[in-house]
Z-matrix of the N, CA and C atoms (Angstrom, degrees):
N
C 1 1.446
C 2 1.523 1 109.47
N 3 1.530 2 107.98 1 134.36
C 4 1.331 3 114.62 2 163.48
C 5 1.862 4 134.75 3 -36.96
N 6 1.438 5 127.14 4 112.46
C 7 1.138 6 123.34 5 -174.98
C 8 1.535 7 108.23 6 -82.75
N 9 1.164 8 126.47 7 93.21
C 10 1.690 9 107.92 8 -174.56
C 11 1.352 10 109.98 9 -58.33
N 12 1.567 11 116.62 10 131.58
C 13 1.517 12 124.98 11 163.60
C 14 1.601 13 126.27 12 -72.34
N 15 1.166 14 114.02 13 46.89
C 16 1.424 15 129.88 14 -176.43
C 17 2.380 16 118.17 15 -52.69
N 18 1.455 17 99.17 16 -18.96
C 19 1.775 18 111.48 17 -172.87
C 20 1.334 19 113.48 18 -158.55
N 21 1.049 20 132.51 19 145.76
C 22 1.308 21 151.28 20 -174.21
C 23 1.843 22 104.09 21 -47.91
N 24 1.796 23 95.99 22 -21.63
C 25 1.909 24 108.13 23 177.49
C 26 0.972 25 106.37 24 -60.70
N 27 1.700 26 130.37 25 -20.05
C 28 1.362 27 129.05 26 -169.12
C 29 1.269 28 128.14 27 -87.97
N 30 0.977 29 98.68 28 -7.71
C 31 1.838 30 135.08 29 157.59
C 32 1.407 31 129.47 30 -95.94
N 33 1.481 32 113.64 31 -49.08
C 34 1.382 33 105.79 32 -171.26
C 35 1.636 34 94.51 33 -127.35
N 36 1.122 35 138.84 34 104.57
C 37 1.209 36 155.01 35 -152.83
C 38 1.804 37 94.14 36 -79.60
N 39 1.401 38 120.23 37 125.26
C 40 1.567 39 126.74 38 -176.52
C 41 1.326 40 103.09 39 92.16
N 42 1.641 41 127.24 40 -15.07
C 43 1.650 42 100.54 41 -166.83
C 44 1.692 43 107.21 42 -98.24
N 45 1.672 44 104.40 43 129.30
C 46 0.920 45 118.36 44 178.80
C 47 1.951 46 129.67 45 -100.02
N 48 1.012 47 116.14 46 -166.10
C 49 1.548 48 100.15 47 162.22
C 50 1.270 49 146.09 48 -84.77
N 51 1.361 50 97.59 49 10.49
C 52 1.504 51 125.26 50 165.27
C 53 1.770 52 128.79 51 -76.86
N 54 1.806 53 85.22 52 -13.04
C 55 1.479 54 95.42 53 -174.10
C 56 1.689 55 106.19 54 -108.12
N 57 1.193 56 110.36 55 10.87
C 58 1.459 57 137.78 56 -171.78
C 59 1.955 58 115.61 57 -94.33
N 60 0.869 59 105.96 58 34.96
C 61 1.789 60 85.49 59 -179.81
C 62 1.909 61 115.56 60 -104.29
N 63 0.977 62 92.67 61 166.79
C 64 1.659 63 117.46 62 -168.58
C 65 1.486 64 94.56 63 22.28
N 66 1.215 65 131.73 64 70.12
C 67 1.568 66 122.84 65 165.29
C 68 1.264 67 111.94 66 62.84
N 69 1.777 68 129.79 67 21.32
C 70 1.197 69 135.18 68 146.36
C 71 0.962 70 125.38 69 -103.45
N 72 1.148 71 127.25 70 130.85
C 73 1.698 72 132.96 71 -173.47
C 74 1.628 73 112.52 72 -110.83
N 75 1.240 74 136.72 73 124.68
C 76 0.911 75 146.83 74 -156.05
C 77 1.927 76 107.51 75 -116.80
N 78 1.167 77 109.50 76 73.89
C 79 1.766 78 119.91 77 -167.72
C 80 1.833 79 89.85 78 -59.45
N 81 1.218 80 106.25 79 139.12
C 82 1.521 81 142.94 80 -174.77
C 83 1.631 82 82.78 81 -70.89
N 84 1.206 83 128.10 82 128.60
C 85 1.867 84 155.84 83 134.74
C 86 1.272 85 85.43 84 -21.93
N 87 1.945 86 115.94 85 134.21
C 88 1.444 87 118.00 86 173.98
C 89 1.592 88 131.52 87 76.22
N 90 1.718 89 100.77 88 -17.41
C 91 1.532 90 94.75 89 168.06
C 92 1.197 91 128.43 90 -111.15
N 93 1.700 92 117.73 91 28.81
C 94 1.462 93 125.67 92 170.91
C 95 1.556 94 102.12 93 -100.00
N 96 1.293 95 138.28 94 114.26
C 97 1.628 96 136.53 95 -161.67
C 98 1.947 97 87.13 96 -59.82
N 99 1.153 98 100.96 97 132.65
C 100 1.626 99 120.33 98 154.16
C 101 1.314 100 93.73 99 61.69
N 102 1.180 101 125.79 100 26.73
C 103 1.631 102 116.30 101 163.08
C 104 1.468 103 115.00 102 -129.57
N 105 1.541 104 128.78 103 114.15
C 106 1.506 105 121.56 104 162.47
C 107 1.077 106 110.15 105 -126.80
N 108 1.922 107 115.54 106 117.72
C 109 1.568 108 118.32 107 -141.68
C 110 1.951 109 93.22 108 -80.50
N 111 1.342 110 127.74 109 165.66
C 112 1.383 111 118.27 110 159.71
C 113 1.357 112 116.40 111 -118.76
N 114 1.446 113 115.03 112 -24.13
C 115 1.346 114 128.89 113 159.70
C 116 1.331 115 128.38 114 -149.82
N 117 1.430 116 167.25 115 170.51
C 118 1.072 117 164.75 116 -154.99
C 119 1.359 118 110.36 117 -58.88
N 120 1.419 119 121.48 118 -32.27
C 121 1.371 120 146.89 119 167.66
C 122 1.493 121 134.84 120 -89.13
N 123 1.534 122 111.62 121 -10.67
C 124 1.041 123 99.54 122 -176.52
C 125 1.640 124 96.62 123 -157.31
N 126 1.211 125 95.50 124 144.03
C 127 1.583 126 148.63 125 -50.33
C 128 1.271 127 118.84 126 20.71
N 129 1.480 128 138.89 127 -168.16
C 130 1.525 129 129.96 128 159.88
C 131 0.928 130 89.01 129 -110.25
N 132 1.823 131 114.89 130 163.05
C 133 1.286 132 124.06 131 -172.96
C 134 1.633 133 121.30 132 -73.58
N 135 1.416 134 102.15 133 -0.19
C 136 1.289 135 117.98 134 -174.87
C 137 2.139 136 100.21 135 -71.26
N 138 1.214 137 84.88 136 -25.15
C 139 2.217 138 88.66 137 -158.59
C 140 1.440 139 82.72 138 -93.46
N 141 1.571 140 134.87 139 -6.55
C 142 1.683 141 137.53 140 -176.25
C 143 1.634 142 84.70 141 -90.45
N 144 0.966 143 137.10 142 -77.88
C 145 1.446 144 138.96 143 -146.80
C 146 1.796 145 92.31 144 -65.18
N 147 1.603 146 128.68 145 -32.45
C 148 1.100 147 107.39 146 -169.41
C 149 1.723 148 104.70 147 -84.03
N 150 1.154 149 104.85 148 -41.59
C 151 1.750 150 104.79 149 172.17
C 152 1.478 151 93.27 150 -52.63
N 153 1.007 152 150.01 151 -117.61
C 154 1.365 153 137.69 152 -155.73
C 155 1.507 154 113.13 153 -1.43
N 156 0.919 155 103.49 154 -71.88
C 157 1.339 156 115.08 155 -169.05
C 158 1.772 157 103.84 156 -52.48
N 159 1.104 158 123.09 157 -80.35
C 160 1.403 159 105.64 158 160.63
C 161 1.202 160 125.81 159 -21.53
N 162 1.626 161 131.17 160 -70.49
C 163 1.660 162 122.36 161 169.54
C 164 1.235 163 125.78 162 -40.24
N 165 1.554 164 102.82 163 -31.06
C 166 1.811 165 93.35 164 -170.89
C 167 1.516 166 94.74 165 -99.19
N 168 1.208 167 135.26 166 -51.57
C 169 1.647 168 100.53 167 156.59
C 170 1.235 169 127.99 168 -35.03
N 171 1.404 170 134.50 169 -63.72
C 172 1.316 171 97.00 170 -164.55
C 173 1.290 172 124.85 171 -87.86
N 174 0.899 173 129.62 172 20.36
C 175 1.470 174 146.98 173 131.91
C 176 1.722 175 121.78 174 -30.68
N 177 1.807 176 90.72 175 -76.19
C 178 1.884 177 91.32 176 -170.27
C 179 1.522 178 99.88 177 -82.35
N 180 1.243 179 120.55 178 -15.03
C 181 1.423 180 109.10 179 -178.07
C 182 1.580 181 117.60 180 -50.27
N 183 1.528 182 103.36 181 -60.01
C 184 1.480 183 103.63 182 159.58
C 185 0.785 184 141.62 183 -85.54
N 186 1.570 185 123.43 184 44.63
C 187 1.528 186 120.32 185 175.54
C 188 1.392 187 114.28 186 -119.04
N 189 1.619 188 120.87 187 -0.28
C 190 1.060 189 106.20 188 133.80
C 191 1.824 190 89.45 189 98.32
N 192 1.460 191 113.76 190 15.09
C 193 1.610 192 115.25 191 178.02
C 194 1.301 193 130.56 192 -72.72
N 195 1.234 194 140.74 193 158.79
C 196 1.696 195 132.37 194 160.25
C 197 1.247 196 109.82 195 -71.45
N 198 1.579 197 121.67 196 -46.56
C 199 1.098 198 131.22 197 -120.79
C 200 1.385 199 103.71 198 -130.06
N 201 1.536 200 116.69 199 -13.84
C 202 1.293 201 125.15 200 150.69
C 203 1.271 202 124.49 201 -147.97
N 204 1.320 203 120.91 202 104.96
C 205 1.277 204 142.59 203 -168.35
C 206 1.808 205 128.70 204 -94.99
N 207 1.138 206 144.71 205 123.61
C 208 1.762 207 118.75 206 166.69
C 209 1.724 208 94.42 207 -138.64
N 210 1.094 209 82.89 208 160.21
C 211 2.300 210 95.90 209 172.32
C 212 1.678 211 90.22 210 -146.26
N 213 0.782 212 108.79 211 155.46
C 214 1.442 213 141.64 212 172.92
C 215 1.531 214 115.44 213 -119.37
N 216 1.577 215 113.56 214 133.97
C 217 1.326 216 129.77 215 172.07
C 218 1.294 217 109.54 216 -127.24
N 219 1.415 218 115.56 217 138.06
C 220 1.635 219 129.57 218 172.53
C 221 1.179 220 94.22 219 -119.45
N 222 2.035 221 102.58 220 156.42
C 223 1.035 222 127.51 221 150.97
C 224 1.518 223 127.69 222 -156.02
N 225 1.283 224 130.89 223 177.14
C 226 1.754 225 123.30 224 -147.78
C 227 1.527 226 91.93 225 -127.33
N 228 1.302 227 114.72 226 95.08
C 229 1.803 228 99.12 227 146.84
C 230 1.583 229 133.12 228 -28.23
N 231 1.538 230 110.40 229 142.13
C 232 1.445 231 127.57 230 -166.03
C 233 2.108 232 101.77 231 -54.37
N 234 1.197 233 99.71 232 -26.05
C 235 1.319 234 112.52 233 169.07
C 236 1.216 235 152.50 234 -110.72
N 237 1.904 236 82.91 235 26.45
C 238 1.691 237 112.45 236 150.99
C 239 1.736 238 101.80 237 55.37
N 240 1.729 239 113.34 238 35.61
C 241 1.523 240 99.83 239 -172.71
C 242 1.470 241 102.29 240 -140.28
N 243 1.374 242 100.77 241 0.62
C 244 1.862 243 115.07 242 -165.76
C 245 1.137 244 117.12 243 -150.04
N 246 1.624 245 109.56 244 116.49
C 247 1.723 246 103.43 245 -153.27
C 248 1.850 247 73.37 246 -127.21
N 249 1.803 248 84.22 247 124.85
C 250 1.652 249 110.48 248 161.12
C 251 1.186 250 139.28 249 -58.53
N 252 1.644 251 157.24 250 71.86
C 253 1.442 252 138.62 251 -167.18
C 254 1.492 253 99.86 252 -86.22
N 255 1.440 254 104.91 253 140.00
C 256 1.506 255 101.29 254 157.63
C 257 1.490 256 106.89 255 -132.56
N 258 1.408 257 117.91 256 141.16
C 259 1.534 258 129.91 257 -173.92
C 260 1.068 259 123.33 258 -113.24
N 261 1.439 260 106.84 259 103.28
C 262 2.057 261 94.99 260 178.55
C 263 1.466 262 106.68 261 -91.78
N 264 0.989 263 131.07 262 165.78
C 265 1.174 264 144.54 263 174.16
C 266 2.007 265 108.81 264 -137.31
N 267 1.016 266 122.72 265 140.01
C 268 1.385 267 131.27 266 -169.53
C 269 1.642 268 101.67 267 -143.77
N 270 1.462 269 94.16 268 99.34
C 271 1.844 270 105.80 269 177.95
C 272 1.858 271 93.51 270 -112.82
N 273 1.587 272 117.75 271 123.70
C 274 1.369 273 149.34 272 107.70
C 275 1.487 274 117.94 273 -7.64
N 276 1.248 275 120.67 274 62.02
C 277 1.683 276 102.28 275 -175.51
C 278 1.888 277 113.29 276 -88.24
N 279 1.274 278 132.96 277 148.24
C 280 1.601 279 114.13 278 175.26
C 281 1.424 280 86.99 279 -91.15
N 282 1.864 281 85.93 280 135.76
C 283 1.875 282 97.68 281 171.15
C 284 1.188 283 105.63 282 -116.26
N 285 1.431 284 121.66 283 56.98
C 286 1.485 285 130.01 284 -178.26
C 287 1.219 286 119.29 285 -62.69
N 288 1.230 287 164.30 286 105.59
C 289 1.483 288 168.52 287 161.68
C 290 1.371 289 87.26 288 84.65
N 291 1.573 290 129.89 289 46.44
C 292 1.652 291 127.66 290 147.25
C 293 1.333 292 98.00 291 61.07
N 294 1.422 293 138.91 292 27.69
C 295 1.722 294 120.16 293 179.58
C 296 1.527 295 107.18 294 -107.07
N 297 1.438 296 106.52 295 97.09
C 298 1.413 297 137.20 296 -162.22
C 299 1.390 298 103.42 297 -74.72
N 300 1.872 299 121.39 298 -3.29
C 301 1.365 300 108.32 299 162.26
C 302 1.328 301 111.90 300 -126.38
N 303 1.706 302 125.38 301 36.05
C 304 1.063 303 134.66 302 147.40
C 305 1.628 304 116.41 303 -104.00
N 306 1.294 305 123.86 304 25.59
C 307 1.606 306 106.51 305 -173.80
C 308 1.422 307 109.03 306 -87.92
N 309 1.116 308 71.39 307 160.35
C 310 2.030 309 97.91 308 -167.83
C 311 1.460 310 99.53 309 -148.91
N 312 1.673 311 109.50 310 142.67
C 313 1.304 312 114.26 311 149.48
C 314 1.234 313 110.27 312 -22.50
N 315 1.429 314 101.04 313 154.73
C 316 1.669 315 134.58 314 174.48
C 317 1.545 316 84.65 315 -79.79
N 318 1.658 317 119.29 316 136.45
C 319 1.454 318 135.47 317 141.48
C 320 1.672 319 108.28 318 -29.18
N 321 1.198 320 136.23 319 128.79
C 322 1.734 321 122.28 320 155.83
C 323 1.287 322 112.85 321 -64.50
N 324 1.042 323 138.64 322 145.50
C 325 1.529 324 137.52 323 148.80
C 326 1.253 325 130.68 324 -69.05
């Protein structure tokens, strides 16, 4: 069954609106999959972009959206030492009167 993605909780499990000010969001320690940063550098930002990417897939994957969608595919090198992710992501933008610096998600129905 569909999880509706209704808050940013649906992603980062504990974050509330406290972690929200002036258009900074402050993600809760522990809710990026396989990432706990120790300094700006470390992890590298490379293991930040892939935890994201994992969290926010599996997030919209099951929620069951029109208008924002992702699936994920893996696969294993012949030498069993290098495992492939690939991430689509599928954003719905409204291109209502063409104003290419107002887009926003599509409304769900």
């Amino acid at each position: 069954m569909a999880t509706p993605l209704t808050s940013l909780s649906g992603i980062f499990t504990g974050i509330t609106n406290s972690n929200v000010s002036n258009g900074a969001i402050t993600i809760p320690s522990g809710t990026i999959t396989s990432y706990v940063p120790t300094s700006v550098t470390a992890p590298s930002p490379a293991e930040f972009v892939f935890g994201m990417c994992e969290s926010m897939n599996a997030a919209v994957s099951i929620a069951g959206q029109t208008n924002c969608t992702s699936t994920a595919s893996q696969s294993l090198n012949a030498a069993g030492d290098t495992l492939t992710k690939v991430y689509t992501f599928t954003v719905n933008l409204d291109f209502t009167g063409n104003q290419v610096a107002n887009l926003n998600v599509k409304a769900e129905s």
